[in-house]
C-alpha positions in Angstrom: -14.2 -24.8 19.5 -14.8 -23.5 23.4 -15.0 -19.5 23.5 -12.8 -18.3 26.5 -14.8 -17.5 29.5 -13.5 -14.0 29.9 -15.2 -10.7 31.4 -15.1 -7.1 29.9 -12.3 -4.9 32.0 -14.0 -2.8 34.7 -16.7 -5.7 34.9 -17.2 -8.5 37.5 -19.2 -11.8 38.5 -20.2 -12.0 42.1 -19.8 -15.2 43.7 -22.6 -16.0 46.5 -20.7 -14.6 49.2 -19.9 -10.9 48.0 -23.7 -10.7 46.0 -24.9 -11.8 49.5 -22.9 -9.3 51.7 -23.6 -6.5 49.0 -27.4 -7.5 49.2 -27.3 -7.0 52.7 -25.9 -3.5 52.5 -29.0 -2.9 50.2 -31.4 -3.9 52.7 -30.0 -1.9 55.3 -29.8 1.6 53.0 -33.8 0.7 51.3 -34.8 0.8 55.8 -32.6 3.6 55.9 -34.4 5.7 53.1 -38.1 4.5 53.7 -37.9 5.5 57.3 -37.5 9.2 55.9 -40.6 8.7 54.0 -38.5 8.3 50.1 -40.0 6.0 47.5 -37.9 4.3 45.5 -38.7 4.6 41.2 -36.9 2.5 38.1 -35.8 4.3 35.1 -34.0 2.1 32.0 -30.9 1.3 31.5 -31.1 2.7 27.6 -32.0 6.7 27.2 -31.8 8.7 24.2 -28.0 10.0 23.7 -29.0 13.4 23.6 -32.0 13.1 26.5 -28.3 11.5 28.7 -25.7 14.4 28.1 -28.6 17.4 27.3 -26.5 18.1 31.0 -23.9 16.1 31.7 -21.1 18.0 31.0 -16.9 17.5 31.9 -15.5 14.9 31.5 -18.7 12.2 31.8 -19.1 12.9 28.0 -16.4 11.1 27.0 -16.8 7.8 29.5 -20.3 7.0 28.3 -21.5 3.9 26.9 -23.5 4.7 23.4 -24.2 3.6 20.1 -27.1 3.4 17.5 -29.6 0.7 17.8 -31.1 -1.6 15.1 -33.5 1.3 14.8 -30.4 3.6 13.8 -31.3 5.8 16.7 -28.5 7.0 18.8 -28.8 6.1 22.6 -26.4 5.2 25.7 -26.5 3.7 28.6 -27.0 5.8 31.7 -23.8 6.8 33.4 -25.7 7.8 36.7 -29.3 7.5 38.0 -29.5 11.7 38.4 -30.3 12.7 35.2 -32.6 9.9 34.1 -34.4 11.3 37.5 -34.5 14.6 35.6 -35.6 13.3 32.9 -38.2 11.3 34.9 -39.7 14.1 36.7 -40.5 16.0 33.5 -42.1 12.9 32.3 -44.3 12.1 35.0 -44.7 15.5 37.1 -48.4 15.4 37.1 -48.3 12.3 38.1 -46.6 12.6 41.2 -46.9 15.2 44.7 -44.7 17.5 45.5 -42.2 17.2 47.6 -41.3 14.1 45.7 -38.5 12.0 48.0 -37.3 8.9 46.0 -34.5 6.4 46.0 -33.2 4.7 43.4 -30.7 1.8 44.2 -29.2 0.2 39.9 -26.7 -0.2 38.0 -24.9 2.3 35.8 -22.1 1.9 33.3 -19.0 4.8 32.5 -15.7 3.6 30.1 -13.5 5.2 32.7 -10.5 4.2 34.0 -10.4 1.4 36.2 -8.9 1.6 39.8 -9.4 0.4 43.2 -12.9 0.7 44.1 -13.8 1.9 40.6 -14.9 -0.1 38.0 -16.9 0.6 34.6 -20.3 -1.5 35.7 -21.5 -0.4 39.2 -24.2 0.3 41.5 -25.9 3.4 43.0 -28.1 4.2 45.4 -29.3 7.7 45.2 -32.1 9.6 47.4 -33.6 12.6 46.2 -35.8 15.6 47.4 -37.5 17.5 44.6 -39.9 20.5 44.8 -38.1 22.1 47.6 -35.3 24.7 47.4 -34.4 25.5 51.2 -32.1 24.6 53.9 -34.7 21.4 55.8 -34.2 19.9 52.2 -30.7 20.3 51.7 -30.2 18.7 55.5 -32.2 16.3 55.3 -30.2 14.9 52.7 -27.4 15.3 55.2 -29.2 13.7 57.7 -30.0 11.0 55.6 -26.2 10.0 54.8 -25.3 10.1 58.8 -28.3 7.6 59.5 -27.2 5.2 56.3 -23.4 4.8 57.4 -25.1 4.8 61.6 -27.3 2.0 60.1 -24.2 0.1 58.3 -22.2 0.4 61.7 -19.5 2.7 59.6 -18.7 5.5 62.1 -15.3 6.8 61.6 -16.2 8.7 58.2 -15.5 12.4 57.4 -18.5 14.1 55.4 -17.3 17.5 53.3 -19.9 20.4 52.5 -18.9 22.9 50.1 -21.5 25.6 48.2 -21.1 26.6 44.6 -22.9 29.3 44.7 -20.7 31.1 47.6 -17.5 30.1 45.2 -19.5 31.5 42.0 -19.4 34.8 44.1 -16.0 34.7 44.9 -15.0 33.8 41.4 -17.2 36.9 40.4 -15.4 39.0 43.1 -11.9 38.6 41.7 -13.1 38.6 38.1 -12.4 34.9 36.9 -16.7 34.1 36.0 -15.7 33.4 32.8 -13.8 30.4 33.3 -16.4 28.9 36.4 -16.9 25.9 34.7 -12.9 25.0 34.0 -11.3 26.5 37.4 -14.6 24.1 39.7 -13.3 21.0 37.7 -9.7 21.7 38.7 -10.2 22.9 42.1 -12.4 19.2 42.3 -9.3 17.4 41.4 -6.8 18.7 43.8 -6.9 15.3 45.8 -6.0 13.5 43.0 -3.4 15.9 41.3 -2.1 17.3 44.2 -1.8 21.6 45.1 0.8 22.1 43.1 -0.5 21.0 39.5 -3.9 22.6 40.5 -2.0 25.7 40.9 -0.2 25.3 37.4 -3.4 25.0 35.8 -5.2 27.8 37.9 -2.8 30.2 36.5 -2.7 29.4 33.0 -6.8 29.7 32.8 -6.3 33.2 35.0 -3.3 34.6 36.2 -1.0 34.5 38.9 -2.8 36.4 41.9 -6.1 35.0 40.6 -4.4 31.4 41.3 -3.2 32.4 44.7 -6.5 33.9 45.6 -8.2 30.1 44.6 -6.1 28.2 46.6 -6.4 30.6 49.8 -10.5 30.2 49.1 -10.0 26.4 48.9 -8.2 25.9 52.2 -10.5 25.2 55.4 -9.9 27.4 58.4 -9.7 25.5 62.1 -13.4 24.7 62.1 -17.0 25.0 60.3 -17.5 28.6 61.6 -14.3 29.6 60.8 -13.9 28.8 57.2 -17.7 29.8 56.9 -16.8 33.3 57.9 -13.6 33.4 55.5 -14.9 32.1 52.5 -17.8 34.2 52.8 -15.5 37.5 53.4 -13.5 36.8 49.9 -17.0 36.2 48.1 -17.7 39.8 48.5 -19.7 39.7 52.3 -23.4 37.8 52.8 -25.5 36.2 50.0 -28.0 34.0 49.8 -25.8 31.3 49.1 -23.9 31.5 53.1 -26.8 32.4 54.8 -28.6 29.2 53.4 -25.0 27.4 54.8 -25.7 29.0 58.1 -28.8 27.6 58.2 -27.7 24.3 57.5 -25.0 24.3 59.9 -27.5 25.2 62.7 -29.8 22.3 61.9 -26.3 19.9 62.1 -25.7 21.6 65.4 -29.6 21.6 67.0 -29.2 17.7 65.7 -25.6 17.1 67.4 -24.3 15.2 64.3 -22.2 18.3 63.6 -18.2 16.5 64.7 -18.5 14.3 61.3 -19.0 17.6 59.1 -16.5 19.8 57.7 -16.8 22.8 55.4 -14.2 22.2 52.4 -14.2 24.6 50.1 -12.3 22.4 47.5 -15.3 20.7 47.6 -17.1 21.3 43.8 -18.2 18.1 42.0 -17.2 17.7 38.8 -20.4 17.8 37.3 -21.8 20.9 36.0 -25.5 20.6 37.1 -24.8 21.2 40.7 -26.0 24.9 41.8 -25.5 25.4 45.5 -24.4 23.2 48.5 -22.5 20.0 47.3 -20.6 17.4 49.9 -18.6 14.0 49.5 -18.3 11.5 52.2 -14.9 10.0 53.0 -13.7 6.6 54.9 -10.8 8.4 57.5 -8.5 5.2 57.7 -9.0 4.9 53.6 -9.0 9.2 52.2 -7.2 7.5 49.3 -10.1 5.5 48.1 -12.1 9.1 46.8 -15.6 9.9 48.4 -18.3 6.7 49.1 -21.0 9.3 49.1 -21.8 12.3 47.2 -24.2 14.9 46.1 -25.4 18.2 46.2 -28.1 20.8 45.2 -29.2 20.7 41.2 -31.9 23.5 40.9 -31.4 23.4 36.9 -31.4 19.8 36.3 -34.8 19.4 34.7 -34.7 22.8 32.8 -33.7 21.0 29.4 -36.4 18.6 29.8 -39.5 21.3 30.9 -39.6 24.9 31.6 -41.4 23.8 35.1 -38.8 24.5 38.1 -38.0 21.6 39.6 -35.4 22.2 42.3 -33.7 19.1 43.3 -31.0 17.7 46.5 -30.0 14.8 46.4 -26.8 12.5 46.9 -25.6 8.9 45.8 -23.7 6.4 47.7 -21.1 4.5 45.8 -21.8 0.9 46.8 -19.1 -0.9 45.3 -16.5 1.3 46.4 -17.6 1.6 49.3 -17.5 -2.4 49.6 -14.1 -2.4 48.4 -13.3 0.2 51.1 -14.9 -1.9 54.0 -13.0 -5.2 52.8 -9.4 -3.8 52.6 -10.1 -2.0 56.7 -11.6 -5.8 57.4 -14.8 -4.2 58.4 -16.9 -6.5 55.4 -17.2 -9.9 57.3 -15.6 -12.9 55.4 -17.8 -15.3 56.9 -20.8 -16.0 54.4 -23.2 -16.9 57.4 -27.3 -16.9 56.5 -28.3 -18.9 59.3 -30.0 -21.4 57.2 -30.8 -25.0 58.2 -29.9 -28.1 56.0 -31.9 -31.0 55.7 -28.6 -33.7 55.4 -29.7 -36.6 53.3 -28.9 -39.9 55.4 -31.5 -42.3 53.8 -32.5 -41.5 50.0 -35.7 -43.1 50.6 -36.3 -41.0 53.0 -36.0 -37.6 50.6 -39.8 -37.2 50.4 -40.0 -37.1 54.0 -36.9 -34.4 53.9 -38.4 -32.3 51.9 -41.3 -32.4 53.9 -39.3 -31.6 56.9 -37.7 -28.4 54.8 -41.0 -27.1 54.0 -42.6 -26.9 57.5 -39.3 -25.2 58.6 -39.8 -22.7 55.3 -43.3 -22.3 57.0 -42.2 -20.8 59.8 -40.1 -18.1 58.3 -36.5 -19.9 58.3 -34.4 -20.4 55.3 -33.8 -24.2 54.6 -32.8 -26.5 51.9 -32.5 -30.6 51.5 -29.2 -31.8 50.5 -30.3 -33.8 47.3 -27.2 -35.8 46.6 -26.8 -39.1 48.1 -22.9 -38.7 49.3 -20.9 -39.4 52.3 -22.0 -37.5 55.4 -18.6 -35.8 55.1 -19.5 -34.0 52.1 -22.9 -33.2 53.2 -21.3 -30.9 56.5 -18.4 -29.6 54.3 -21.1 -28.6 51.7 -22.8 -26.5 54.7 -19.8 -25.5 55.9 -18.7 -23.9 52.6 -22.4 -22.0 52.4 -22.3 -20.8 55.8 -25.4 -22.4 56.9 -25.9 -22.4 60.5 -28.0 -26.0 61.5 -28.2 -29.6 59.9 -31.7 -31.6 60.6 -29.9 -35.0 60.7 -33.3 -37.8 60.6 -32.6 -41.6 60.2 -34.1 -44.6 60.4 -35.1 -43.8 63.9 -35.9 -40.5 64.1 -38.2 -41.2 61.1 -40.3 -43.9 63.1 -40.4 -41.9 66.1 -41.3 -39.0 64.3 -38.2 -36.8 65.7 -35.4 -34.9 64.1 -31.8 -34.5 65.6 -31.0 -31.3 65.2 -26.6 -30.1 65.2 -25.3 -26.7 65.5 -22.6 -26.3 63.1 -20.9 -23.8 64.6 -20.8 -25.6 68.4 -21.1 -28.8 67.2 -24.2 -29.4 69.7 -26.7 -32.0 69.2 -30.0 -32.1 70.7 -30.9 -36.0 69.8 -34.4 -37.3 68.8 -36.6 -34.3 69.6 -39.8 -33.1 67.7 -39.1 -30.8 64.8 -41.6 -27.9 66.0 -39.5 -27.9 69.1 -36.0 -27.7 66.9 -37.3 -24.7 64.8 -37.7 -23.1 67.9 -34.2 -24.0 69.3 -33.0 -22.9 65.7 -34.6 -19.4 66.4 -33.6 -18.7 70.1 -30.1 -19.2 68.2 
């Protein structure tokens, strides 16, 4: 009896083209990350159940993947790379210096529902600062995001800064503390819900002028200044919180990356570990699609693993929605080129001299494979064709005795007949 060969929903194979195009985004963000002096760390896929939600919070709870082993012990699969990071840094904090940058680039697994660009299997790639609680920190971060979408030629982007702990004030200034945790996870879904059911549930968790009050908070003035000024005005005057927002918004000015920033007070996460500036990252020509890119300050995190503070920024770029972003504005390119060279099999007596023709071209750093069928030469270019590869070594009878290759261009359909093969690979790398 054959068992169907079906997938889980929210989970998907990746044929060559996609895993290679994703790969490539990898590449770029690991450059991006190391050239800011991060390290990257791995953490499993299986944690303790309580050691996963000791933090979590909302509703991430209920979209986690858990059970109990063959041991009987309860564990689940991580639903983020953030608080297996906690959990990390508690483990290994003598072990490591301080500042501690690291980037993290998995897979992790939430039962939610499924959508465009959101799926239940996924990949992160999170960068971190811990041991630092100050604006440079909190910047960098910042920084970091404009130089990862400048590196992945994505430019018209929007990124949104709130700061919990300037709404924390204001929610303390018109007497609504008590219900932080439930009005920041409304206020967080007012993109998806819309203003008007925000407001309906504002104002059954507080009351009608607290409501109104929320939503005026929430809306940005005409610029970063502006709203800065306002928002800080309704929280009761200067704190901390907006002077460290100041600071930040001088360092995006003195760096002149400031025009893709905006302060968005509707900005919270919906997580509760986040304790002061927070921001999401949005494609303009897609604001459907949700943020690509988000994060924030967690000075807490590790406090349920050790009583050592570890103050932590960080932020996490959502690869696969991101991808499906870039494909539906055409900007993920559908060719699957690698610029390899094929070795096209016109003699199969000839194969061991093939192969040794594919390994001196390996030798010098290009990618190259033999075609080891013996079928038409029709086939052979269709099968390049199909894989994207760039140059066929063609080598007959002839070429073989004079100890030449021919060498085709399978995009210009140029030959360069009967020449030796060290001058080929160098034709093949001028391009």
């Amino acid at each position: 009896m054959l068992i169907e060969p079906k997938i889980l929903k929210g989970f998907r194979d990746f044929l060559p083209g996609k895993a290679l195009k994703r790969k490539n985004i990898i590449t770029i963000l690991e450059k991006t990350f190391t050239s800011f002096g991060f390290q990257t760390i791995d953490t499993p896929v299986l944690e303790y159940k309580e050691v996963l939600l000791g933090k979590g919070g909302g509703d991430t709870d209920k979209q986690v993947y858990s059970f109990k082993d063959n041991g009987k012990r309860d564990v689940a699969m991580r639903f983020d790379l953030t608080v297996p990071f906690a959990r990390f840094m508690a483990l290994h904090i003598n072990e490591l210096n301080l500042p501690f940058k690291r980037y993290h680039i998995d897979k992790v697994w939430r039962g939610e529902n499924t959508q465009k660009g959101r799926y239940r299997e996924f990949i992160q790639c999170d960068f971190d600062i811990v041991g630092l609680d100050n604006a440079s920190a909190d910047f960098e971060i910042l920084q970091i995001i404009h130089n990862s979408f400048k590196a992945l030629e994505i430019d018209n982007i929007t990124i949104k800064i709130a700061h919990r702990g300037i709404f924390n004030n204001f929610l303390a200034n018109i007497n609504a503390s008590d219900k932080a945790v439930e009005i920041m996870r409304t206020v967080d879904k007012i993109s998806k819900i819309g203003r008007d059911k925000v407001f309906d549930i504002l104002k059954d968790l507080t009351d009608l002028d607290s409501a109104d009050k929320i939503l005026e908070y929430i809306e940005p003035g005409k610029d970063f200044s502006d709203t800065l000024k306002k928002i800080i005005t309704m929280s009761g005057g200067k704190s901390e919180s907006s002077e460290r927002l100041w600071e930040v918004y001088e360092f995006l000015q003195k760096t002149g990356i400031e025009n893709l920033f905006q302060l968005d007070p509707s900005i919270t996460r919906g997580l509760d570990y986040y304790t002061g500036i927070v921001y999401e990252t949005f494609l303009n020509d897609l604001p459907g699609l949700g943020s690509v890119c988000s994060g924030g300050r967690y000075n807490n995190l590790a406090s349920v693993y050790t009583k050592r503070e570890l103050p932590g920024v960080g932020s996490s770029i959502g690869l696969d929605r991101l991808m499906a972003g870039l494909e539906e504005l055409g900007l993920l390119e559908n060719n699957n080129t690698n610029n390899g060279v094929i070795v096209l099999n016109m003699d199969k007596t000839l194969l061991p001299h093939y192969h040794k023709i594919a390994s001196v071209i390996r030798d010098s750093g290009l990618a190259c494979e033999v075609y080891l069928d013996s079928k038409k030469m029709g086939n052979q270019f269709s099968f390049a064709d199909k894989k994207g590869i760039s140059y066929a070594i063609l080598c007959g009878t002839e070429e073989h005795s004079s100890n030449t290759v021919t060498l085709k261009n399978l995009a210009t359909r140029e030959n360069h007949d009967k020449i030796p093969l060290d001058e080929a690979i160098v034709l093949i790398k001028k391009g």
